[in-house]
C-alpha positions as CSV (number, residue, x, y, z in Angstrom):
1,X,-4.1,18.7,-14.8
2,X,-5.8,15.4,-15.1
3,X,-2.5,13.3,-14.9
4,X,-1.2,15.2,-12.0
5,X,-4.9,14.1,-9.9
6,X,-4.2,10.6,-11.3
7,X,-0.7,10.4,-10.0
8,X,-2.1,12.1,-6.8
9,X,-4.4,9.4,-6.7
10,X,-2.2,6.5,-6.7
11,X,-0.1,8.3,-4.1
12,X,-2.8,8.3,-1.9
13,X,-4.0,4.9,-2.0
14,X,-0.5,3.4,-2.2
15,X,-0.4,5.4,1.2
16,X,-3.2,4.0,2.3
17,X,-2.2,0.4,2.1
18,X,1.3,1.4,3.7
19,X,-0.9,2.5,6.6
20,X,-3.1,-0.8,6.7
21,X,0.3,-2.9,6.8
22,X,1.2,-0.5,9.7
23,X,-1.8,-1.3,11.4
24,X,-1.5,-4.5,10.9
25,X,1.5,-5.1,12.2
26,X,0.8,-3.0,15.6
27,X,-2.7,-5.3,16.3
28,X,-0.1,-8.3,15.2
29,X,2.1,-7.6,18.5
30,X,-0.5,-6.4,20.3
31,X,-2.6,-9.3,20.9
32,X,0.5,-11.0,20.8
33,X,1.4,-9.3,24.3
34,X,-1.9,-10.1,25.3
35,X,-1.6,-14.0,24.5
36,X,-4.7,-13.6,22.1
37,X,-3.1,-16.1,19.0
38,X,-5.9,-16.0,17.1
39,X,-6.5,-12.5,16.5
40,X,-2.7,-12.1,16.2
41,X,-3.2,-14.4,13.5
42,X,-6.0,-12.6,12.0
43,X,-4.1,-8.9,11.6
44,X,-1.0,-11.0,10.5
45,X,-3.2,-12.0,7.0
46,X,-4.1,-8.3,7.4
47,X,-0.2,-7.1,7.3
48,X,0.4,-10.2,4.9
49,X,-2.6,-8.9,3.0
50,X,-1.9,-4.6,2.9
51,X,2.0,-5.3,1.9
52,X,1.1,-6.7,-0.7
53,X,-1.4,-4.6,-2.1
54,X,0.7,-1.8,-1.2
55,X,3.9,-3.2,-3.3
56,X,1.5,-3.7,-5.9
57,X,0.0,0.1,-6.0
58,X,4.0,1.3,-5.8
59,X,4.5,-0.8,-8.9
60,X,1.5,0.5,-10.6
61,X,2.4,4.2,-9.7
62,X,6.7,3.6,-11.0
63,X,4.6,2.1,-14.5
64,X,2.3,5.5,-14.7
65,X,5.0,7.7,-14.2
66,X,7.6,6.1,-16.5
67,X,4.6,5.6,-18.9
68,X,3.6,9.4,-18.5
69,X,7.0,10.7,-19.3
70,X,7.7,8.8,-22.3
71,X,4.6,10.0,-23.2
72,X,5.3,13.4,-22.9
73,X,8.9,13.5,-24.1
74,X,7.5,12.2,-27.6
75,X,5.6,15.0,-27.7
């Protein structure tokens, strides 16, 4: 039970990130419409930023899993 909230867990805030970069991306090229560079600039780090994390968190989760599974097959 306690694996399955853990791997819930990660889901979630691997999500999470996916949905920052998302956001980031739609302020990006909005205040790019509105000519505003420098708070284009600002949600651009914040995309730049949430990817990352996000890629990192998917990684993280793959590890858990294949980590988990070998786990329970020795079992």
């Amino acid at each position: 039970m306690k694996q399955d909230y853990q791997n819930n867990l990660f889901i979630i805030l691997e999500r999470l990130w996916l949905v920052g970069a998302g956001c980031g991306i739609l302020g990006t090229i909005y205040f790019l419409i509105i000519k505003d560079n420098d708070s284009a600039l600002f949600f651009f780090a914040f995309f730049i930023l949430s990817a990352v994390i996000y890629l990192v968190r998917k990684s993280q989760r793959k590890k858990q899993e294949t980590y988990l599974k070998n786990k329970q097959d020795k079992k």
